[in-house]
C-alpha positions as CSV (number, residue, x, y, z in Angstrom):
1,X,27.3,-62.5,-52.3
2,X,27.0,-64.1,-55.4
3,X,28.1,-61.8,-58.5
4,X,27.0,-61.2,-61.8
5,X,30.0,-62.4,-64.1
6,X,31.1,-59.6,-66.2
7,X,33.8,-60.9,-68.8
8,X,36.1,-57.3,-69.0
9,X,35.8,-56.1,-65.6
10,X,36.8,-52.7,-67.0
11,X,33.3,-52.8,-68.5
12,X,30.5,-50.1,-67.7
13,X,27.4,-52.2,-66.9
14,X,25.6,-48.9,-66.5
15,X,26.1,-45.7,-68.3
16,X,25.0,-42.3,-66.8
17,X,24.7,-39.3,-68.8
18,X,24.2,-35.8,-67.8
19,X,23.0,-33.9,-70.7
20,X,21.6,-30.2,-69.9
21,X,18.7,-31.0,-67.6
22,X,18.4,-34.4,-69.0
23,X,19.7,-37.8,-67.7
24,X,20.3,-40.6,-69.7
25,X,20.8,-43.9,-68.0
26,X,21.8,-47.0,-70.5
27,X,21.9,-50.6,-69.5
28,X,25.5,-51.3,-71.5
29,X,25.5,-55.3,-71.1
30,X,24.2,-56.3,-74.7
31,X,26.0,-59.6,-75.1
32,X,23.8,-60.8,-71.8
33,X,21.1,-58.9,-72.9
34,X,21.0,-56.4,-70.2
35,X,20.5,-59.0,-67.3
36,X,20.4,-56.8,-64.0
37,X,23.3,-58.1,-61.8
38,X,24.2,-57.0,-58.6
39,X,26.0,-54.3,-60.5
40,X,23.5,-53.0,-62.0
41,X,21.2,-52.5,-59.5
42,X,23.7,-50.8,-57.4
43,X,24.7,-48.4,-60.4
44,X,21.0,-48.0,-61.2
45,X,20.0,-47.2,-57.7
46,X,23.1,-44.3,-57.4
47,X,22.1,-42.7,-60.3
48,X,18.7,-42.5,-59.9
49,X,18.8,-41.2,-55.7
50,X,21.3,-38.7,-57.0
51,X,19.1,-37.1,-59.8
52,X,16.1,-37.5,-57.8
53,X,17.8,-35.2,-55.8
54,X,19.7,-33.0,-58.2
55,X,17.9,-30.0,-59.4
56,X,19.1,-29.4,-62.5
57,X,18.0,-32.7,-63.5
58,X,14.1,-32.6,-64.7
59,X,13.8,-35.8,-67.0
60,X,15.4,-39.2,-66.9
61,X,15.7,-41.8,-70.3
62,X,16.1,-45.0,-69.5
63,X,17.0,-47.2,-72.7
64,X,19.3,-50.1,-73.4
65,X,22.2,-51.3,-76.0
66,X,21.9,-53.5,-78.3
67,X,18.9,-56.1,-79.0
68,X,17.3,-56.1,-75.4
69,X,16.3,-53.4,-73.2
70,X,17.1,-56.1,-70.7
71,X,16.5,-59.8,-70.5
72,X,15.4,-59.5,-66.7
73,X,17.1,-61.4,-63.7
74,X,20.7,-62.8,-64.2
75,X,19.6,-66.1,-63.8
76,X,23.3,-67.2,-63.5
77,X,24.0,-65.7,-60.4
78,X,21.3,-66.9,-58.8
79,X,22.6,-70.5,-59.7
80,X,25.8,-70.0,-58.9
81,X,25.1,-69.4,-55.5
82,X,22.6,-72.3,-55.1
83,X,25.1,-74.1,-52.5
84,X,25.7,-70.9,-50.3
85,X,23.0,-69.3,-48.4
86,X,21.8,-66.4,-48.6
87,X,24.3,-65.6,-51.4
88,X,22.1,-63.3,-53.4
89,X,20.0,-61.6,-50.9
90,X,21.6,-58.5,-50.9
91,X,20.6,-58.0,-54.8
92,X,17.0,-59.2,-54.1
93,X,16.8,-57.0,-51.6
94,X,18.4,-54.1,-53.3
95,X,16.3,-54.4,-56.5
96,X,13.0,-54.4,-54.7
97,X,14.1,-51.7,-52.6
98,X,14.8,-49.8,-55.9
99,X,11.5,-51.1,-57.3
100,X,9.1,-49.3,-55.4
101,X,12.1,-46.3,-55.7
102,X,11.2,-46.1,-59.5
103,X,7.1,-46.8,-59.3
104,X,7.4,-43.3,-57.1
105,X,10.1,-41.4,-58.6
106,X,9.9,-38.0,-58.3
107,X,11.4,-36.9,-62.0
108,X,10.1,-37.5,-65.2
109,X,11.3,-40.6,-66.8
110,X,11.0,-42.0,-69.8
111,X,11.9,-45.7,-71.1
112,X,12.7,-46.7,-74.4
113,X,12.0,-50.1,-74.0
114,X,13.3,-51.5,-77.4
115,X,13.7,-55.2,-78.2
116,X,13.7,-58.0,-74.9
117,X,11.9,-56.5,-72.1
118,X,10.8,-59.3,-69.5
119,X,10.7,-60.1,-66.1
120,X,12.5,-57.8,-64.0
121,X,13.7,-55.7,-67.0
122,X,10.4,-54.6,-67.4
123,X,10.2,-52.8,-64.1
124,X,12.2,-50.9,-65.5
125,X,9.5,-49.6,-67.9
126,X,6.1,-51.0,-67.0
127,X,6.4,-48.2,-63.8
128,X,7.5,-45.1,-65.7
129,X,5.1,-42.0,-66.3
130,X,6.2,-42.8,-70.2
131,X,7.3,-45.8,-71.7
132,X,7.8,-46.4,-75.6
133,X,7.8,-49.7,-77.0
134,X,8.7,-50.7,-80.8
135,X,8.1,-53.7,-83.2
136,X,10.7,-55.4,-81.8
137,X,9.4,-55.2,-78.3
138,X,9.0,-58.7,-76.9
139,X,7.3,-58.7,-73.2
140,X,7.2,-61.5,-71.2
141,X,6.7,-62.4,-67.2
142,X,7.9,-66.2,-67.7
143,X,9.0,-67.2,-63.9
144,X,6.7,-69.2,-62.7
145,X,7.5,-71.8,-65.7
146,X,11.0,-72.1,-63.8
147,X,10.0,-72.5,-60.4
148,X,9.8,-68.8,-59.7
149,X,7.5,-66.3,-59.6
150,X,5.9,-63.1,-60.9
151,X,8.3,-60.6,-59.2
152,X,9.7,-56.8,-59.2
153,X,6.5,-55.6,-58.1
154,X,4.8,-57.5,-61.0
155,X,2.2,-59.2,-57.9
156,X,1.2,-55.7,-58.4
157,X,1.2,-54.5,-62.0
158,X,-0.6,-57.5,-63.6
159,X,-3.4,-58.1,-60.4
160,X,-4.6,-54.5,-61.5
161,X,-4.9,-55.7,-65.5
162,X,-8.4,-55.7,-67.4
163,X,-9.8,-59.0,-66.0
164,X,-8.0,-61.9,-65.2
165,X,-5.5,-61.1,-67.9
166,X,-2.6,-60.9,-65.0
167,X,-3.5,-64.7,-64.1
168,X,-2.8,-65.4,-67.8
169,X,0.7,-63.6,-68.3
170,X,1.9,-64.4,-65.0
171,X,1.2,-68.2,-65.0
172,X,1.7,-68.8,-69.2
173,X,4.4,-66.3,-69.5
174,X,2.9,-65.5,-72.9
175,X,4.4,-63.0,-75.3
176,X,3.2,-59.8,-75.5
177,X,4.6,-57.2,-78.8
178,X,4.7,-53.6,-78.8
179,X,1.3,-52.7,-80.0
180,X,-0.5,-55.3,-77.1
181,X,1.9,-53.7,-74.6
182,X,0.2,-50.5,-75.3
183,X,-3.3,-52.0,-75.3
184,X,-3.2,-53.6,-72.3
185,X,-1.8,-50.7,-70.4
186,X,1.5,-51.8,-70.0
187,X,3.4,-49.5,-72.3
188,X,2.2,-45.9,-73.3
189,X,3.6,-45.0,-76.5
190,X,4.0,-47.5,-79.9
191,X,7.2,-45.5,-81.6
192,X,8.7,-47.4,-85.1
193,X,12.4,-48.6,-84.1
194,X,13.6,-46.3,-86.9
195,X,12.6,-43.4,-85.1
196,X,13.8,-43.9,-81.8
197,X,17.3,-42.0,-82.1
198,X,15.4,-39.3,-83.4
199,X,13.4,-39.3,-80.8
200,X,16.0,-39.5,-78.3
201,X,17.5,-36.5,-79.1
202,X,14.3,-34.5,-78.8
203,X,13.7,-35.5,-76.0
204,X,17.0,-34.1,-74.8
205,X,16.6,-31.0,-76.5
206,X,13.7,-30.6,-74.8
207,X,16.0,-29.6,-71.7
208,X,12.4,-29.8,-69.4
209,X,10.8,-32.3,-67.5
210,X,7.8,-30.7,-68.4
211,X,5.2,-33.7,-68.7
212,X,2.7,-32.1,-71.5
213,X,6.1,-31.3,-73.2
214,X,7.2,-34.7,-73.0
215,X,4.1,-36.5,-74.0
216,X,3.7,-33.7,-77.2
217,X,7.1,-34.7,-78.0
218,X,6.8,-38.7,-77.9
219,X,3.4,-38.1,-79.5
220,X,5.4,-36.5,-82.8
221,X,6.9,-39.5,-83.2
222,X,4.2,-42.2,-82.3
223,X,1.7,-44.7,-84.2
224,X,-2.1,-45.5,-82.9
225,X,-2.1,-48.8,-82.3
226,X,-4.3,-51.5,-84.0
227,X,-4.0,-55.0,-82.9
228,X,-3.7,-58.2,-85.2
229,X,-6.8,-60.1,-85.3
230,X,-5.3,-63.4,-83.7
231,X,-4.2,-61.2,-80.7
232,X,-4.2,-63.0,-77.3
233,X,-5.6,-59.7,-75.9
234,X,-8.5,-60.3,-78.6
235,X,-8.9,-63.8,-76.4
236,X,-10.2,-61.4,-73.0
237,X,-13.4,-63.8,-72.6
238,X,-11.7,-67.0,-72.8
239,X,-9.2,-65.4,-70.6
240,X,-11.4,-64.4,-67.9
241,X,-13.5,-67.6,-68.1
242,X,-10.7,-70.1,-67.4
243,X,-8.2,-67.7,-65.5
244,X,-11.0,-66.6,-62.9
245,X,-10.8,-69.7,-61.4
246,X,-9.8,-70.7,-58.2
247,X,-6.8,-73.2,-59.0
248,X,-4.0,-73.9,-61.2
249,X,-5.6,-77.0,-61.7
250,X,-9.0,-76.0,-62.6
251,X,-7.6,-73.3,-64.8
252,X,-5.9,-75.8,-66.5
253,X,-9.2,-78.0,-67.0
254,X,-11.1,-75.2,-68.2
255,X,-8.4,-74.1,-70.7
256,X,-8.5,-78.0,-71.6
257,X,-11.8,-77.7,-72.5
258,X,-11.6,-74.3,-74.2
259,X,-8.4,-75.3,-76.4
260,X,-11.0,-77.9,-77.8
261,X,-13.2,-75.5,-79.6
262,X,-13.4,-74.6,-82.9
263,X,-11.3,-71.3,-83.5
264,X,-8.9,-71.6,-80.4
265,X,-5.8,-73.2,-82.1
266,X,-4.1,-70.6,-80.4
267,X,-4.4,-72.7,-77.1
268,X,-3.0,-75.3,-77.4
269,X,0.9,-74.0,-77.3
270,X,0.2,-72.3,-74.7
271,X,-1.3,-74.7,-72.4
272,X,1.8,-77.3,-73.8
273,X,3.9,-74.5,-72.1
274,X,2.0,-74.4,-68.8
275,X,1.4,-78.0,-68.1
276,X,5.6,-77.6,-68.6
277,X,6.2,-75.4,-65.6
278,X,6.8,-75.8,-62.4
279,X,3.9,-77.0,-60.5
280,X,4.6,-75.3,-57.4
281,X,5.7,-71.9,-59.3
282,X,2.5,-72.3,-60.6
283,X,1.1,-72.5,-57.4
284,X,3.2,-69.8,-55.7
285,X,2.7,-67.4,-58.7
286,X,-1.0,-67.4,-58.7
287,X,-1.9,-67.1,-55.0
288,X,0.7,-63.5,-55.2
289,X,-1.1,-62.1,-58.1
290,X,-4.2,-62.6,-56.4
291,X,-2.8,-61.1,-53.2
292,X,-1.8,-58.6,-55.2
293,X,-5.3,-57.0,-55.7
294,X,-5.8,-56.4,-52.4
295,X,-1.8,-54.8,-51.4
296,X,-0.3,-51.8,-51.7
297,X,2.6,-52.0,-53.6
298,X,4.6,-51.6,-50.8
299,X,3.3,-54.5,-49.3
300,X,3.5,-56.7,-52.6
301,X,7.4,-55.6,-52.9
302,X,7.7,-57.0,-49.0
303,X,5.9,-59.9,-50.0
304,X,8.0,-60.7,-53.2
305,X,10.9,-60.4,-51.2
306,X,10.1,-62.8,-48.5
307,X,9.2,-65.4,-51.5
308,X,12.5,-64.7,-53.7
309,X,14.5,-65.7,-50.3
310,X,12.4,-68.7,-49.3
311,X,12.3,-69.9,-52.5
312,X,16.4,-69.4,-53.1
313,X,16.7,-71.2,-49.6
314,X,14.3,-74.8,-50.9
315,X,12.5,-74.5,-48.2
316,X,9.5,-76.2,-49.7
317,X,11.2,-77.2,-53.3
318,X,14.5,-76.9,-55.5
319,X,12.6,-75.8,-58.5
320,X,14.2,-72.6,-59.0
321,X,17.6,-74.4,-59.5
322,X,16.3,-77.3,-61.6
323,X,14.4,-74.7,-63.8
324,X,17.5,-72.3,-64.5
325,X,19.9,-75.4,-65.0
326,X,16.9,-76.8,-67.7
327,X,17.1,-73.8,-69.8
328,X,20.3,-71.8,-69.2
329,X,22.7,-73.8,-67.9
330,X,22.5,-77.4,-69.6
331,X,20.1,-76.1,-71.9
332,X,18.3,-79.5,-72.3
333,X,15.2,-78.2,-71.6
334,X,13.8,-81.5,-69.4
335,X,13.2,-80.2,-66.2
336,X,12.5,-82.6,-63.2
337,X,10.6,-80.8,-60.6
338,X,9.6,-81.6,-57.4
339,X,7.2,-81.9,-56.6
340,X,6.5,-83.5,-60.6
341,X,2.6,-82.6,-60.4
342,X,0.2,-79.9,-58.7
343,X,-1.4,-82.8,-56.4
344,X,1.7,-83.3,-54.5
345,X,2.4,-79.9,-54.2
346,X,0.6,-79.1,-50.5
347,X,-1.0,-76.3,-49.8
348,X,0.3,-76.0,-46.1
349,X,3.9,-76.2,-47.2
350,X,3.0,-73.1,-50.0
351,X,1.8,-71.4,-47.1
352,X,5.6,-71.7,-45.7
353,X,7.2,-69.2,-48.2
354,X,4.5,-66.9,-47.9
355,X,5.1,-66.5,-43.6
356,X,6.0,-63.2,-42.7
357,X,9.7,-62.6,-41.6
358,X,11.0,-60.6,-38.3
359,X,9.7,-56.9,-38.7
360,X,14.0,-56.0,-38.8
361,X,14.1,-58.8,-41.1
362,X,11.9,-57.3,-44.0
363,X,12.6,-55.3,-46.9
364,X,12.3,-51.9,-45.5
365,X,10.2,-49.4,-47.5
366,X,10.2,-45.7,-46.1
367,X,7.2,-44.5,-45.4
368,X,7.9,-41.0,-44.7
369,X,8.8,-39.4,-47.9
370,X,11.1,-36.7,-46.1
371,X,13.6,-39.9,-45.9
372,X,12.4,-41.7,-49.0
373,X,15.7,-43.0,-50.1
374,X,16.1,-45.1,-46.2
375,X,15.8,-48.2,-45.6
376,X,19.0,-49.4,-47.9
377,X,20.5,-52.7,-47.6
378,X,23.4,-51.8,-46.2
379,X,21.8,-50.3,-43.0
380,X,19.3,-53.3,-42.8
381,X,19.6,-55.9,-40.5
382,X,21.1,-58.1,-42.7
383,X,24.1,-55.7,-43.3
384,X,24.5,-54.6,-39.9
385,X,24.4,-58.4,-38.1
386,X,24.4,-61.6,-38.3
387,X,20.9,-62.8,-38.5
388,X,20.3,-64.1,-42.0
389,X,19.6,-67.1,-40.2
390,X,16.9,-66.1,-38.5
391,X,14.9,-64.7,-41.0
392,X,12.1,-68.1,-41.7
């Protein structure tokens, strides 16, 4: 499969600490700001089963070095292995896998989320019982503006926001700071950056996983939040009103017709950045939040999977490639996509990616939680034959 590079192999992506009864995992990639490679995840996952299952350990910290808590997806790999199939399946599917793994882990965790948290580096907060943000906490679920879509069990996090205000982060990929994280439910705790080592160390001297203890300590440290007036989150009505509807393309019409009132300025780079994506990301990424409301997150994890791997395969459109070339790899920003506008993207072939695969051919979620950590790549059906092929 395709790998994340890592420049000094001798390099720990990952760092586990065991500290008294306390576990401190750091993402240790800062020069590619925390991406989650296929190292990573595999690190991540390890640690994480073993102190699930380790008694002395009662609270997990989750934090990362440098100026992101990670940057998400490494983008990269996935183009690197644009020309051989299947070449990054086995990190999709162990990432989701360890998704729904940390939405329902049984230990105490808490993230300090400081600096670049987006995409699938925020699932590595949003899901936490306690997750602390600062003033340089930048949010952001952009993939639908590169052909993607809103993944890591994000089809499920942002279809259960106030409103329609999912539809809005998930299609825009607007910004979100600390204080809005908080706000909108997707953070817990607003802690100044200076703080945060200080913080850190209480918590380990807590030596409990104790969650009144834990929130009593974060709470020492925190800020109430008050948002700035111009605050997209102060924007809920608009929101609703265009985002409730049932397109991409009449969102975009009502937003049109919004961003010409007096007072909303603060459309109009917004929408810029929208009528930029990726017409059928757009179209892919809407329909799944919308699913969303209505699946378990089990079933919106299965469902991401199936559309990471049908859209990595083209079946219905090159986007993804085209999109990640655009801004990482050529960096001229001038995407062509392909479809070029949301009229030519057909509904029929959007249905394609969304098709369920073989039942063997599915990410496998355990639900029994006597064997909660089955269901690993390695004994899927992917690992154990060869029928990649099959899966359509």
């Amino acid at each position: 499969m395709a790998q994340g590079v890592v420049k000094n192999p001798d390099e720990q992506v990952v760092l586990g600490e065991e500290i008294g009864n306390a576990r401190l995992l750091t993402l240790n990639r800062p020069r590619q700001l925390n991406v989650i490679s296929s190292k990573v995840v595999s690190l991540l996952a390890e640690y994480l089963e073993k102190w699930e299952k380790d008694d002395r350990a009662k609270l997990v910290i989750v934090k990362g070095v440098g100026r992101a808590f990670s940057a998400g997806g490494d983008l990269k790999m996935f183009y690197d292995g644009r020309n051989s199939k299947d070449s990054c399946l086995e990190v999709v599917y162990r990432m989701y896998w360890l998704c729904h793994h940390i939405h329902t882990y049984k230990k105490t965790q808490v993230a300090l989320a400081h600096g670049i948290t987006m995409g699938g580096g925020a699932s590595l907060m949003v899901p936490l019982k306690f997750s602390v943000v600062t003033e340089k906490t930048v949010f952001s679920t952009p993939e639908a503006s590169i052909g993607f879509h809103t993944d890591c069990g994000f089809s499920f996090i942002h279809s259960r926001l106030p409103g329609h205000l999912g539809e809005f982060l998930a299609l825009t990929g607007a910004r979100l700071n600390g204080k809005e994280l908080v706000a909108a439910g997707l953070a817990t705790h607003f802690v100044p950056s200076e703080k945060l080592p200080e913080l850190e160390k209480r918590l380990i001297g807590l030596n409990t996983g104790d969650e009144i203890a834990v929130k009593s300590a974060i709470e020492e440290f925190s800020e109430d939040v008050q948002l700035d007036g111009q605050s997209v989150l102060n924007k809920q009505s608009i929101i609703d009103e265009c985002f409730s509807k049932e397109t991409v393309a009449e969102i975009i019409k009502s937003f049109e017709a919004e961003a010409g009132k007096e007072g909303n300025g603060w459309i109009g780079p917004v929408l810029k950045g929208l009528k930029k994506s990726s017409p059928t990301g757009l179209k892919i990424t809407l329909r799944s939040v919308r699913e969303g409301r209505e699946q378990s997150l089990a079933e919106c994890l299965k469902k991401e999977f199936r559309l990471t791997i049908n859209i990595l395969r083209a079946i219905i459109s090159a986007d993804i490639y085209e999109g990640i070339r655009a801004l990482t790899i050529e960096k001229d920003n001038a995407p062509k996509w392909d479809p070029l506008t949301l009229d030519k993207v057909d509904d029929d072939k959007v249905d394609l990616v969304f098709q369920p695969f073989g039942e063997d051919l599915e990410l496998q979620i355990p639900e029994n939680e006597n064997c909660r950590w089955d269901g690993k790549y390695e004994n899927s059906a992917y690992a154990t034959s060869q029928v990649t092929a099959e899966a359509k």
